[in-house]
C-alpha beads as a LAMMPS data file, in Angstrom:
LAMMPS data file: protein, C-alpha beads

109 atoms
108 bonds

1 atom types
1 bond types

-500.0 500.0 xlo xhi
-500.0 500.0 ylo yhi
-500.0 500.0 zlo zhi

Masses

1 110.0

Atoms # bond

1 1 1 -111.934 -365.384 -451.444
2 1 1 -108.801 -367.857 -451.421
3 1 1 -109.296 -370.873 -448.934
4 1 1 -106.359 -371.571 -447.399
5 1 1 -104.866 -374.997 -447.051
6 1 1 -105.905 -375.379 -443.307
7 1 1 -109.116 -375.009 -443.691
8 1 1 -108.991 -376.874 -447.068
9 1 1 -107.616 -379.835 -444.755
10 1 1 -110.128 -380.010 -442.178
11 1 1 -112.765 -380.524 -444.599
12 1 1 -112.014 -383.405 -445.404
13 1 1 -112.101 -385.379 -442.474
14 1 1 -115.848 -387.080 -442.556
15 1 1 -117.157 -390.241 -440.545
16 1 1 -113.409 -391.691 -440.172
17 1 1 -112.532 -388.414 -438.032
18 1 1 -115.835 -388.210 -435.577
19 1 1 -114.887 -392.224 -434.442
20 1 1 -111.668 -391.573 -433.775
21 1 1 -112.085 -388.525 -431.458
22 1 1 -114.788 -391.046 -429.488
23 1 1 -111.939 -393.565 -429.153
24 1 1 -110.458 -392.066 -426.268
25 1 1 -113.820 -391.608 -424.485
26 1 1 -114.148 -395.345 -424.772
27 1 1 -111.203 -396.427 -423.531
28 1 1 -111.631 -393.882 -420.376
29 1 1 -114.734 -395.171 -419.970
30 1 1 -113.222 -399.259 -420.208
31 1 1 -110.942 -398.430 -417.806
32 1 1 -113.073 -396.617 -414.988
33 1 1 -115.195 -399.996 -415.355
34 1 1 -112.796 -402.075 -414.660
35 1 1 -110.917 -400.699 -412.136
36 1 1 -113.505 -398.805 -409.987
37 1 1 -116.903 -399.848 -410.669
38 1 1 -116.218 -403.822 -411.165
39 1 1 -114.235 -404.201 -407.653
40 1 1 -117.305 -402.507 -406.050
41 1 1 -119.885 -404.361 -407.009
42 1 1 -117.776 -407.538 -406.172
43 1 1 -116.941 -405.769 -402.801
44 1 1 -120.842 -405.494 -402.226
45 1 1 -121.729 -408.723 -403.418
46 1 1 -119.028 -410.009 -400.636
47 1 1 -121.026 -408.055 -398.208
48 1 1 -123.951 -409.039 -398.733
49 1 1 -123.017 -412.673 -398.647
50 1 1 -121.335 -412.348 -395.211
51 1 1 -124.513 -410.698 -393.926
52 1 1 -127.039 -413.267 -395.160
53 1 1 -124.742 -415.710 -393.645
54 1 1 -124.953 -414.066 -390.137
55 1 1 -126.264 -416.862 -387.571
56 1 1 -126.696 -416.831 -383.417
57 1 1 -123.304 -416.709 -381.947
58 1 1 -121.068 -415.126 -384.263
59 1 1 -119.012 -412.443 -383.075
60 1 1 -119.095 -409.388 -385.505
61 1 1 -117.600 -405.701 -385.402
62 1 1 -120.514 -403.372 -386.650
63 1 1 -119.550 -400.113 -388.567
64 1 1 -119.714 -397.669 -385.431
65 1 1 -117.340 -400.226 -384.179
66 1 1 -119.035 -402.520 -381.757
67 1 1 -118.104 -405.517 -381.341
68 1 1 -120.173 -408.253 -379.854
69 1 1 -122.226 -411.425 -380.147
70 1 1 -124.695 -411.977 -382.097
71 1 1 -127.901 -413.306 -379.913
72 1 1 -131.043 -413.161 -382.242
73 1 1 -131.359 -413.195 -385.945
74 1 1 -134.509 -411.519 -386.985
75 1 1 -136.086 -411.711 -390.560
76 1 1 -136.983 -408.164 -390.695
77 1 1 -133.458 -406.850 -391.109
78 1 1 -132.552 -406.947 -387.593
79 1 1 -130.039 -408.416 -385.882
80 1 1 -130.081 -408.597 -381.970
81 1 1 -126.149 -408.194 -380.675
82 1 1 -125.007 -408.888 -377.637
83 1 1 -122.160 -406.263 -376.419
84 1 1 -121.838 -407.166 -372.613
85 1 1 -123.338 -409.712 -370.358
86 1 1 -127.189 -408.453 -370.279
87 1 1 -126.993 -405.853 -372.641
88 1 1 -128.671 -406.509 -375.824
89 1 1 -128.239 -404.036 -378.937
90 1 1 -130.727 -404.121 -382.214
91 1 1 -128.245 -403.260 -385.686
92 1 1 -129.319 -403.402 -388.718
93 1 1 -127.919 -406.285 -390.822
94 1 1 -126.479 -403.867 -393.679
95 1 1 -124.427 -402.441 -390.637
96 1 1 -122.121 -405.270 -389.798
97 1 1 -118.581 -404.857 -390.923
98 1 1 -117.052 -407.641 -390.313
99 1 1 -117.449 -411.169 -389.020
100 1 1 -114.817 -412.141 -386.407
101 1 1 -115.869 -415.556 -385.403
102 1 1 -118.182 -418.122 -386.997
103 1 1 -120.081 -420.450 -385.734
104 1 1 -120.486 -423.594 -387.353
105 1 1 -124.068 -425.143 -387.478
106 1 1 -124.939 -427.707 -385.129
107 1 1 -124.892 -431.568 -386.782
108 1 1 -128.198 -433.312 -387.061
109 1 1 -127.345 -436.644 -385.183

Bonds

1 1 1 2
2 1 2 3
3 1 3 4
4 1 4 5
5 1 5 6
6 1 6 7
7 1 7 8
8 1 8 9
9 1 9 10
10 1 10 11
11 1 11 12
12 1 12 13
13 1 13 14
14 1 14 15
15 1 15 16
16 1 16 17
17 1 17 18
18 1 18 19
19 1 19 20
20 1 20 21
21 1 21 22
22 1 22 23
23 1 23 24
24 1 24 25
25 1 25 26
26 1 26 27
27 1 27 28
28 1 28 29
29 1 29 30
30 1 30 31
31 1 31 32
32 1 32 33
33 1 33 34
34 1 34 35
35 1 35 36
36 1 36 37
37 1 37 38
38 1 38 39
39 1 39 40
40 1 40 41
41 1 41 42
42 1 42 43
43 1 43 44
44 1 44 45
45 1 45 46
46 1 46 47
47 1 47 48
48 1 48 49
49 1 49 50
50 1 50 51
51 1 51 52
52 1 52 53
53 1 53 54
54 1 54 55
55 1 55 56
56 1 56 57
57 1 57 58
58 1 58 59
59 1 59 60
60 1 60 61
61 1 61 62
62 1 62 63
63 1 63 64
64 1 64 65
65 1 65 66
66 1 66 67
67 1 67 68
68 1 68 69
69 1 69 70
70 1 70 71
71 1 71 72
72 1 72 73
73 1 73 74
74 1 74 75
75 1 75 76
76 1 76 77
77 1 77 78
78 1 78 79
79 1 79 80
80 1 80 81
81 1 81 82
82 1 82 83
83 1 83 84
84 1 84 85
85 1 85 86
86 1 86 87
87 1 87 88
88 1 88 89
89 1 89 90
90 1 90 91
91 1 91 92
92 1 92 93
93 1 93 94
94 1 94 95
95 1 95 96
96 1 96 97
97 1 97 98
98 1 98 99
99 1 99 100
100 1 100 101
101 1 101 102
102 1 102 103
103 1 103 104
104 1 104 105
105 1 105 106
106 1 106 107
107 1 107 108
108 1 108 109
């Protein structure tokens, strides 16, 4: 019959009390953007810079880790690496790792 003063209280609390318990949730949220899911889509922009940028005679480490010369750029996806004298490898281009040595482009005399 008698309401106590707790649950008198928590009555009370309206609009002003739903926002605040969200605040947290935001701020997790904030944070988890920028410090995992903003550095990875940099990361992968990166990477897919360096691959578009691949050209014939560039040395590159693939991600099953080998490492070679690049001897054929195709447009389908491909790239045609070079890992001994003779022996020719087809990657695909989302599977280079790194570039070790750049070429620079020939100048148009």
């Amino acid at each position: 019959m008698f309401a106590t003063p707790a649950f008198a209280q928590a009555a009370g609390g309206g609009a002003a009390g739903a926002f605040g318990s969200f605040i947290p949730l935001i701020l997790i949220f904030a944070i988890m953007y920028f410090l995992l899911i903003r550095p990875q889509q940099k990361k992968a922009k990166e990477h897919k810079a360096m691959v578009d940028a691949l050209r014939r005679g560039d040395q590159v480490i693939t991600q099953g880790g080998l490492i070679g010369k690049v001897s054929k750029v195709k447009d389908d996806g491909e790239v045609e690496v070079e890992i001994a004298e003779n022996v020719k490898v087809r990657v695909v281009r989302q599977t280079i790792a790194q570039v070790l040595n750049r070429t620079e482009p020939a100048e148009k005399a």
